[in-house]
N, C-alpha and C positions, 0 to 999 in steps of 0.2 A: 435657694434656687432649686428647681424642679428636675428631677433627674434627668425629664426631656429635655429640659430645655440643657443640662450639662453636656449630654449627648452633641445639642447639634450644636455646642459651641466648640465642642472638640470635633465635631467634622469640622465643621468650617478653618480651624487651628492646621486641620492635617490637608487641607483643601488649598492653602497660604503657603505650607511647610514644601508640598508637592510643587505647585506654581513657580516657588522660589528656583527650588532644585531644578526645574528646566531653565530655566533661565543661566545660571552662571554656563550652562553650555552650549545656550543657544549664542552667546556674546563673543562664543570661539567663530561663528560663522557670518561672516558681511551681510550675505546675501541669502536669501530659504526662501525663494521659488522664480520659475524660470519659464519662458513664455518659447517654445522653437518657432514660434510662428507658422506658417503657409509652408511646409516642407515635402519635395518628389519623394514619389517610394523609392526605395531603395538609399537614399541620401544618407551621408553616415551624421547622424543629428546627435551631438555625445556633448553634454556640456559637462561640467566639472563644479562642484559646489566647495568652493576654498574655506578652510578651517586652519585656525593658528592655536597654540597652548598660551594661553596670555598668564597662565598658572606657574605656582612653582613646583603644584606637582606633578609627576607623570600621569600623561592622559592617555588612557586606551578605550579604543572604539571597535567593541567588540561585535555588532553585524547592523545588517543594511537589509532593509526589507520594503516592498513594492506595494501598494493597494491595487495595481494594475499589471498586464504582464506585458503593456507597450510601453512599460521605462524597465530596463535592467540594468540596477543599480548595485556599484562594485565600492569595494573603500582602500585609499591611493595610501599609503604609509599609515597605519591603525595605530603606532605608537608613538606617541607625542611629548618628549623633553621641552622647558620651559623654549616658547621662543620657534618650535620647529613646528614645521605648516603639510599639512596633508589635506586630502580631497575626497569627496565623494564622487564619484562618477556616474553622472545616469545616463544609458542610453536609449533614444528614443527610437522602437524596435520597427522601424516605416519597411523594411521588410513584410511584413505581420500583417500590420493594422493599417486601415482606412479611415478617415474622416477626422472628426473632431476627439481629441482622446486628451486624457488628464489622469495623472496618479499623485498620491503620496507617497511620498518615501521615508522613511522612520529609523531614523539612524541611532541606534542603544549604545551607551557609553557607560561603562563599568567601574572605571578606577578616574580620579581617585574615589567618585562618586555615582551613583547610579541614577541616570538622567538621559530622557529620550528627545531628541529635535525632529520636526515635523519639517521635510522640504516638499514642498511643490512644482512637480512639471507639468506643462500642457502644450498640447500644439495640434495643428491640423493638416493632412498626410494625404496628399492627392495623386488619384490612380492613374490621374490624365498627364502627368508630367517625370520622366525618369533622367536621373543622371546617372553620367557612366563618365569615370568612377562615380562614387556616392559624395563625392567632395573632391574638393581641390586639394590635392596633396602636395605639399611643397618640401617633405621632404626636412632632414636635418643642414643647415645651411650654415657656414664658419659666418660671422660677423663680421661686415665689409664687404662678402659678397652678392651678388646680386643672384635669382633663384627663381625658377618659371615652371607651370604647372597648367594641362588641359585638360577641360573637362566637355562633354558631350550635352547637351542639354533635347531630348526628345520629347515631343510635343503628340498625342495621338487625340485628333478631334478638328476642330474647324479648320480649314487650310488658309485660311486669315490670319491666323493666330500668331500674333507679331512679341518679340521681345525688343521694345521702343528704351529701355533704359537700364544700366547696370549701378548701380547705387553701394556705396561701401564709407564708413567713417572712419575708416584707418588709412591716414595719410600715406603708409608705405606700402600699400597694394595699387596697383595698374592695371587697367584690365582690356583686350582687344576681342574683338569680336568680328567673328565669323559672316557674310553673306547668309539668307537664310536657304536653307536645302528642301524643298518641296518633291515629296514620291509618295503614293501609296496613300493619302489623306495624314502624310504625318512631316512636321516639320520641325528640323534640327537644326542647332546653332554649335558651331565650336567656339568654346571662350578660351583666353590664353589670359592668365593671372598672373602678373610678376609682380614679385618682391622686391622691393628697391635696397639697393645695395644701404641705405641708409638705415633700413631696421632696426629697432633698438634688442640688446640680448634677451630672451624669454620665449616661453613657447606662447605660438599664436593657434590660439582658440578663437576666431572669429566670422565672421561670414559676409557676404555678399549680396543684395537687396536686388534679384530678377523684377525689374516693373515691366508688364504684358500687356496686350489688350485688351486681356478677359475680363470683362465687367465686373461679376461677381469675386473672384479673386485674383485682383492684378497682382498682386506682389508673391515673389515665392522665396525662401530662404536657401541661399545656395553654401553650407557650411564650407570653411577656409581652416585648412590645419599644417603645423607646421612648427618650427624648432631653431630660432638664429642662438649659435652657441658662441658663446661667448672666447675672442680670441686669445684671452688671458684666463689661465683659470686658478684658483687659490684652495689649498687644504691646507685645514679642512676649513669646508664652507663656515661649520659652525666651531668656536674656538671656546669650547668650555674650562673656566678657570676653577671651580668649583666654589668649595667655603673658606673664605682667609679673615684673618683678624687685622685689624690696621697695623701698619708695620710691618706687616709677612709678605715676603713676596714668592714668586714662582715662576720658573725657566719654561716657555714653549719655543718650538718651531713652526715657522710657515712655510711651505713649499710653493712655491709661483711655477706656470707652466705656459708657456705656447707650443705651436706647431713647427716655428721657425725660431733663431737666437735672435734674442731678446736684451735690450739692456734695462735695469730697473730706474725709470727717472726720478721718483719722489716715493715717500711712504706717508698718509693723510692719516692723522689721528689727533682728534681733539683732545683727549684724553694725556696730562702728560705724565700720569702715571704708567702709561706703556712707554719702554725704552730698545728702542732698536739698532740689533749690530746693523755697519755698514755695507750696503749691499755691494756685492762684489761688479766692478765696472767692466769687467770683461760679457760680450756677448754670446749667451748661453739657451739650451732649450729649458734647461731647470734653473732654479733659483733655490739657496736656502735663505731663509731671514731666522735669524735667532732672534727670541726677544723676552723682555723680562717685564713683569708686571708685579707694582707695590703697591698693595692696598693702602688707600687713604683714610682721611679721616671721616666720608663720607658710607655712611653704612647702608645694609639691606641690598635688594636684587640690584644688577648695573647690565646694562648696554651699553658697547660703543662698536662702531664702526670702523675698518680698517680699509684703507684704499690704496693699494700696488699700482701706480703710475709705470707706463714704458714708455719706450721711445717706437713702439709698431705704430704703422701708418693710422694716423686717424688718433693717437693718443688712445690705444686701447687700453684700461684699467680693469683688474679684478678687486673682489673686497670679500673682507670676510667679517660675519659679527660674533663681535667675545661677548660671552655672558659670563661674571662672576655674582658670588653672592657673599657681601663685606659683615662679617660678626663682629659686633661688641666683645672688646677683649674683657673676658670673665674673670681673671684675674683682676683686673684694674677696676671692674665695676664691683665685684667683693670689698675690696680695698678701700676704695669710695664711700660706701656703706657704712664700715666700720668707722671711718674716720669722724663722719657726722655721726653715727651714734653716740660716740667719746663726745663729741662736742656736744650733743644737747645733755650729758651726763654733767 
């Protein structure tokens, strides 16, 4: 073979080698690019690009970088243990910028390997339309309660200019609306946003679908943000067992918490390798749960789930998830070895 031709076999080798390596970190992330649609200046347009470590090793994500300077793009927890989830956060800067606008965002990752993920945002940022606030803020909100937020919506250009529909695909927002206000060639809606006491716990990053009468852009993105917290809470969230051998076990604690006393009704784990002290039946604002965990016979990385049942209105539950990681005990597979070697002697 021809020296050139060795050459571009070894590019193409390191072309493959390269391709590969983004890839194992692009599969940390669901989603890599994001549309804000038809958004007011000023609007606070912030999406969040979710990332999980599905690895056993620590992942860190060492910086975050713009092609544009109408996304400013931040990084939500950069250190990542097997299993724990962090974010990118781009916000789209409608402060700033007019029209049609689109960045990349290039997010470098260091450990345990060096590998860059390309996301995408785009959206279009109208001068003719402001909200005040720049979003519907709802604010941190306990779970079970119910939680309302207003926003001003101004209009500067046709005095026609009607808001005929409020559009939203998250069953637990309601939305009322204002009479329109006509002065000065400008027309204003007040919208009131509630949150249904039914909410599930997590934060809501979502928004709202303004349909108008403007021909060429009826629809405007009105961003919804906000926080239902959960009224049980569990430490730690994440229950790390480490590395055990089958037969080894190891003593943790869970700590359960509300706002109010609390009785514990049940403890869910499919797992019956976890073994749980009896929760104390007295009502409390703390909880301790001892518990013990024997590694089986089943080895390598493990998940399970753990679900704290009470008795608060509505059957509120926390959970928390254990990861261990189960070794071949190395004595016993030395042992093994030996044995059959003797035997084929």
């Amino acid at each position: 073979m021809s020296r050139s031709a060795l050459l571009s076999l070894a590019f193409c080798l390191t072309l493959a080698s390269v391709a590969s390596a983004q890839d194992w970190a692009r599969k940390m992330f669901n989603v890599t690019s994001h549309d804000f649609g038809t958004v007011a200046r000023g609007a606070d347009a912030i999406y969040e690009f979710d990332l999980q470590n599905i690895y056993e090793e620590d992942v860190h994500v060492a910086s975050v970088r713009s092609s544009c300077g109408c996304t400013s793009p931040s990084v939500k927890n950069g250190d990542l243990k097997t299993w724990e989830k962090g974010a990118i956060v781009c916000k789209f800067n409608t402060d700033s910028f007019l029209g049609e606008k689109s960045a990349t965002v290039t997010v470098t990752i260091d450990k345990p390997y060096y590998a860059e993920v390309q996301l995408n945002v785009r959206g279009h940022i109208r001068g003719d339309v402001v909200f005040q606030p720049g979003a519907v803020k709802l604010g941190s909100v306990d779970q079970g309660e119910p939680s309302s937020a207003k926003v001003n919506v101004a209009y500067a250009g046709s005095s026609n200019w009607q808001i005929v529909d409020v559009r939203s695909d998250n069953p637990h927002l309601a939305v009322e609306m204002s009479d329109p206000m006509r002065a000065g060639g400008r027309v204003s809606y007040d919208l009131t946003v509630k949150l249904k006491d039914d909410a599930p716990v997590g934060y809501i990053q979502d928004h709202l679908t303004l349909v108008t009468t403007d021909a060429r852009n009826p629809n405007i993105t009105l961003p919804v943000e906000g926080k239902v917290a959960p009224a049980v809470t569990v430490s730690p969230a994440a229950l790390a067992l480490g590395e055990l051998t089958p037969g080894e076990s190891i003593e943790k604690k869970l700590i359960v918490r509300a706002k109010k006393p609390f009785k514990i009704t049940s403890i869910q784990c499919e797992d019956k390798s976890f073994q749980f002290a009896q929760p104390s039946e007295e009502a409390k604002l703390l909880h301790f749960i001892p518990l013990t965990y024997t590694a089986g016979g089943k080895t390598g990385p493990q998940t399970q789930k753990i679900v704290i049942e009470t008795d608060i209105a509505g059957g509120a539950s926390g959970e928390t998830i254990a990861t261990v990681n189960v070794k071949a005990d190395q004595v016993k597979e030395d042992a093994a070895v030996t044995l059959n070697e003797k035997a084929v002697r």
